[in-house]
N, CA and C atoms as an extended XYZ file, in Angstrom:
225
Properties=species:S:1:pos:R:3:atomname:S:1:resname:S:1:resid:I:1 pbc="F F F"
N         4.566      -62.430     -131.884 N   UNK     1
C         4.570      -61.004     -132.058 CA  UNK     1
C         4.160      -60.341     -130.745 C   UNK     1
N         4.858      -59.101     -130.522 N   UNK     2
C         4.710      -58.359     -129.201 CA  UNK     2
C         3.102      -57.742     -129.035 C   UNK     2
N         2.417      -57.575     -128.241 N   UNK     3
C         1.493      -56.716     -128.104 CA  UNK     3
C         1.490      -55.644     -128.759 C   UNK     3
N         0.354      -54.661     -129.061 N   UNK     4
C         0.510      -53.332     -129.241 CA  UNK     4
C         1.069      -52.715     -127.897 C   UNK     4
N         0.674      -52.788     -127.003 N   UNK     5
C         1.124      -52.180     -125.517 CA  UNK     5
C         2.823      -51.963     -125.428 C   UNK     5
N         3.335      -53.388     -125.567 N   UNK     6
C         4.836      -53.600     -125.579 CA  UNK     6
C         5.342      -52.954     -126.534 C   UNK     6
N         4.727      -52.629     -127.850 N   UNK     7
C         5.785      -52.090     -128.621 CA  UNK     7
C         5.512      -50.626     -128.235 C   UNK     7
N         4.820      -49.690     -127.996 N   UNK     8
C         4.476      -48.083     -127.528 CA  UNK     8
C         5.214      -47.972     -126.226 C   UNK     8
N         5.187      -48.677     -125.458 N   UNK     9
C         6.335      -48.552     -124.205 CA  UNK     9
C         7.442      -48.793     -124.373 C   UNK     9
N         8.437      -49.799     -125.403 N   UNK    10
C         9.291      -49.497     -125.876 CA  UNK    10
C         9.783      -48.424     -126.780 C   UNK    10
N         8.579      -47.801     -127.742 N   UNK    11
C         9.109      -46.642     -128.088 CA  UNK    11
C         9.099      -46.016     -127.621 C   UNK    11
N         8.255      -45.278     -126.344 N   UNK    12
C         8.319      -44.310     -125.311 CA  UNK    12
C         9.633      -44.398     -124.454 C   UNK    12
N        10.008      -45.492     -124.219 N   UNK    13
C        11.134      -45.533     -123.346 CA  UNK    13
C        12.673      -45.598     -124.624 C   UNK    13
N        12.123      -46.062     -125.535 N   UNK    14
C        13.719      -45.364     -126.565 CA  UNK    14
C        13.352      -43.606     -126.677 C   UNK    14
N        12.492      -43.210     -126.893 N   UNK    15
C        12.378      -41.504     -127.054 CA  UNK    15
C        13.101      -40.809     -125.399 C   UNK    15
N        12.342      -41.590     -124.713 N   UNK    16
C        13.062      -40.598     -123.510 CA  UNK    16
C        14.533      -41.045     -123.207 C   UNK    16
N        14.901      -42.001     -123.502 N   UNK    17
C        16.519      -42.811     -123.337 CA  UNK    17
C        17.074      -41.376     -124.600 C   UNK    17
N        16.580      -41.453     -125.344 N   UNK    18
C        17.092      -40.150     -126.918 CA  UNK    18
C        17.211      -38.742     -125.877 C   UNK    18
N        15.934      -38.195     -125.334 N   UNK    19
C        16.179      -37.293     -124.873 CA  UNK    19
C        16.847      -37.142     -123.740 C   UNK    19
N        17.234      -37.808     -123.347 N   UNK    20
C        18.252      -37.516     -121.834 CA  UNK    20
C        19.617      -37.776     -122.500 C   UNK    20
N        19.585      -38.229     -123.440 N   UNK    21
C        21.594      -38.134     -124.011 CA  UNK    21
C        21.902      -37.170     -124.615 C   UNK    21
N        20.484      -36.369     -125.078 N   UNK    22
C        20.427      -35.304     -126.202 CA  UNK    22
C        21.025      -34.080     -124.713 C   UNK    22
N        20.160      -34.164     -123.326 N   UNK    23
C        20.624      -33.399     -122.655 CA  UNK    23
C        21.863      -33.534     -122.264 C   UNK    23
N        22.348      -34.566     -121.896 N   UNK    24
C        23.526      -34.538     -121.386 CA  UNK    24
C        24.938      -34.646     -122.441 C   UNK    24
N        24.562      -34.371     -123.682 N   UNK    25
C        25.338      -33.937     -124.697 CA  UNK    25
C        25.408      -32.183     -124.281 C   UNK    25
N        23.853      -31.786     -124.544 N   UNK    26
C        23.989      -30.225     -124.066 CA  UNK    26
C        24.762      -29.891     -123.111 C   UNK    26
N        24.442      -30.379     -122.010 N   UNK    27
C        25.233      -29.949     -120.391 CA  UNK    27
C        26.780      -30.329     -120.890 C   UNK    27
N        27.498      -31.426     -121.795 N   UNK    28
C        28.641      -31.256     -122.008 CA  UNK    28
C        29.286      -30.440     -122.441 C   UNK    28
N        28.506      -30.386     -123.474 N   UNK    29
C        28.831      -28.735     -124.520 CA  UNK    29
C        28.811      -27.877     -123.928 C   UNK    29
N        27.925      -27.140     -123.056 N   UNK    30
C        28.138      -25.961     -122.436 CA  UNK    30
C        29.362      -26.187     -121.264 C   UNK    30
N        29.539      -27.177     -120.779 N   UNK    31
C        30.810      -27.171     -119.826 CA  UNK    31
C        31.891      -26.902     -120.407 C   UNK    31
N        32.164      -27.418     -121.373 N   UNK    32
C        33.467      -27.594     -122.457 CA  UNK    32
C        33.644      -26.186     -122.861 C   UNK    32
N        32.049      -25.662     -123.731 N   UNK    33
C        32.620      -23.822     -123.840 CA  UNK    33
C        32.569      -23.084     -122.527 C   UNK    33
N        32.247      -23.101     -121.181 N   UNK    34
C        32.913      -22.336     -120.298 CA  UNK    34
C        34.108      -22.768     -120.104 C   UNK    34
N        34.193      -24.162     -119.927 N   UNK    35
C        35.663      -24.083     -119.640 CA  UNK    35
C        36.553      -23.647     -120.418 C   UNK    35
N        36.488      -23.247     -121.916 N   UNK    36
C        37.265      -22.828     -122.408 CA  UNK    36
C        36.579      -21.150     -122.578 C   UNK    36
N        36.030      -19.988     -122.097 N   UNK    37
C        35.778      -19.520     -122.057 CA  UNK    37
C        36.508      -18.831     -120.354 C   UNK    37
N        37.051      -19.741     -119.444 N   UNK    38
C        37.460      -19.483     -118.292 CA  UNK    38
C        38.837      -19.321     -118.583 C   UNK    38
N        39.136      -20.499     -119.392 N   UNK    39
C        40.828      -20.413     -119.813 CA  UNK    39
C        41.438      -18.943     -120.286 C   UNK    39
N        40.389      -18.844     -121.579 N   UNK    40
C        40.597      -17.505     -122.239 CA  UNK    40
C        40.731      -15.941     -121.131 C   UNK    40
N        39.931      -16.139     -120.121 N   UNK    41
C        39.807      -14.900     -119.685 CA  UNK    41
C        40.923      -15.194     -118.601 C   UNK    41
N        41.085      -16.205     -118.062 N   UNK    42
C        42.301      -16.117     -117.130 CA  UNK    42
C        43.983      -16.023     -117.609 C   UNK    42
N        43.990      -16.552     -119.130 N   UNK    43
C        45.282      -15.650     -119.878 CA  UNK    43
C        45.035      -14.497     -120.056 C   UNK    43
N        43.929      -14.116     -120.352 N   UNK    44
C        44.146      -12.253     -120.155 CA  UNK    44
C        44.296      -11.693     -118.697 C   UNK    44
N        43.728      -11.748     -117.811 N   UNK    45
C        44.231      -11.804     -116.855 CA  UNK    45
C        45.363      -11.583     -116.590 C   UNK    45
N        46.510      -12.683     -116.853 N   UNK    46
C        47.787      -12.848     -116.777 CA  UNK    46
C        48.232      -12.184     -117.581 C   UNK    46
N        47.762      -11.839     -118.800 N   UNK    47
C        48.855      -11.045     -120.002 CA  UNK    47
C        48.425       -9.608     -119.360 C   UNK    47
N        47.544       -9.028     -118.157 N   UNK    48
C        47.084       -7.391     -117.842 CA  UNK    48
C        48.116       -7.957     -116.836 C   UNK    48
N        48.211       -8.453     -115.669 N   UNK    49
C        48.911       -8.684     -114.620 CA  UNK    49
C        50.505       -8.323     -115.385 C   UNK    49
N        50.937       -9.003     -115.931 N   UNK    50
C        52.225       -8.611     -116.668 CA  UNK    50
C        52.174       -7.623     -117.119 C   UNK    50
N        51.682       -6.822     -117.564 N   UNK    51
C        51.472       -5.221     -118.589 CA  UNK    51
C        52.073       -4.155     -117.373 C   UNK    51
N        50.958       -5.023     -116.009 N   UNK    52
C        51.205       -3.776     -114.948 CA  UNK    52
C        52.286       -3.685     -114.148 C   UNK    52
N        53.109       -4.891     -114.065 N   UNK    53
C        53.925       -5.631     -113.678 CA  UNK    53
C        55.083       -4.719     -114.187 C   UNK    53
N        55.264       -4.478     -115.729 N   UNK    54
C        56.364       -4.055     -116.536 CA  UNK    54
C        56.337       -2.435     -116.418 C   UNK    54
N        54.588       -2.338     -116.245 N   UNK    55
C        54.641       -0.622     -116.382 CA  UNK    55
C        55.179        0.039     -114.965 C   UNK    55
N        55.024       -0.913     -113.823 N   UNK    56
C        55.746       -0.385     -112.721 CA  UNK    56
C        56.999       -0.222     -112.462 C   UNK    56
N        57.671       -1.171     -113.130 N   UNK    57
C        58.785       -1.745     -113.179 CA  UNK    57
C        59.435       -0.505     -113.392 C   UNK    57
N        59.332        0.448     -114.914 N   UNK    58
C        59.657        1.419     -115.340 CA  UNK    58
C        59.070        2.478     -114.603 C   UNK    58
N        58.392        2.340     -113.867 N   UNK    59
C        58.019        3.841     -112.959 CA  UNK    59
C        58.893        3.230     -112.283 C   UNK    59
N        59.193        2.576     -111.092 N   UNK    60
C        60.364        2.701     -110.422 CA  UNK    60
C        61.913        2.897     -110.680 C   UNK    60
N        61.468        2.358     -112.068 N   UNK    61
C        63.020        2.779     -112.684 CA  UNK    61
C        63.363        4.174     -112.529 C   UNK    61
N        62.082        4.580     -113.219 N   UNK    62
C        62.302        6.495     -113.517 CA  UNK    62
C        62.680        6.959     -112.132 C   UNK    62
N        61.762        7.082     -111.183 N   UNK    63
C        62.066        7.531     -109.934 CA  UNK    63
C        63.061        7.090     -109.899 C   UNK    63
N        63.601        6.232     -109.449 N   UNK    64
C        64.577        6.212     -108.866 CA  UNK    64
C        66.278        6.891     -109.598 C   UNK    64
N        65.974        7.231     -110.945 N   UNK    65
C        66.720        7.838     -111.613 CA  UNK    65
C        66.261        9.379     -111.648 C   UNK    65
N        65.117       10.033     -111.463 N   UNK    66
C        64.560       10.956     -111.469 CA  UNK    66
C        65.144       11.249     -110.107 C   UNK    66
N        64.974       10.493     -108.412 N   UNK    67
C        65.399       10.549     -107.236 CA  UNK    67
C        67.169       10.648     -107.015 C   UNK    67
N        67.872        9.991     -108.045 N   UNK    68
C        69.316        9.971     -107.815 CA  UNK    68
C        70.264       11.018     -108.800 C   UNK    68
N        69.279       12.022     -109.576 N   UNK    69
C        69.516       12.829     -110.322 CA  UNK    69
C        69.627       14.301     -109.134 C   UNK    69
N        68.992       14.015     -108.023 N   UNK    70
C        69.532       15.172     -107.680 CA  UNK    70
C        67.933       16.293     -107.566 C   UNK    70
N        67.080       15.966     -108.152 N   UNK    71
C        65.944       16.832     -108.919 CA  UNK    71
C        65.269       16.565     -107.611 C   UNK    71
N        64.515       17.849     -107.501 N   UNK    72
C        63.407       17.557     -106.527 CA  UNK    72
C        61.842       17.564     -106.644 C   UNK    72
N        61.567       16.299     -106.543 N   UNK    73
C        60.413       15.596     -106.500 CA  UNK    73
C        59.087       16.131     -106.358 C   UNK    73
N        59.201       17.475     -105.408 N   UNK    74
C        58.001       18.132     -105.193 CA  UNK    74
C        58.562       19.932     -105.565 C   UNK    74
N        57.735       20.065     -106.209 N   UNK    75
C        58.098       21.837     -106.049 CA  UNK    75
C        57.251       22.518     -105.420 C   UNK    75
């Protein structure tokens, strides 16, 4: 049979082996929700980039139909 000594240093060293997986479970988890927290905001991003993309699109349209109409631009 082990000492008393040997068995308290083995449980001390299984508790802290517990708590360092417990952290580096945490630190996973939080990587995993930013990274999907980065994803999310960089498709919006892209879906505003396109919005402004389309809304110009149609201002140049206009002008340039507003410009070939003859109309003048400044009064």
């Amino acid at each position: 049979m082990a000492d008393p000594f040997s068995i308290i240093s083995l449980i001390e060293g299984s508790i802290s082996l517990v708590v360092q997986c417990g952290s580096v479970a945490k630190s996973l988890s939080d990587i995993t929700t930013n990274h999907k927290q980065a994803n999310l905001t960089i498709l919006s991003m892209v879906q505003e980039v396109d919005t402004l993309e389309f809304a110009w699109s149609r201002i140049r349209d206009w002008s340039q139909d507003y410009a070939g109409s003859g109309a003048d631009v400044i009064k």
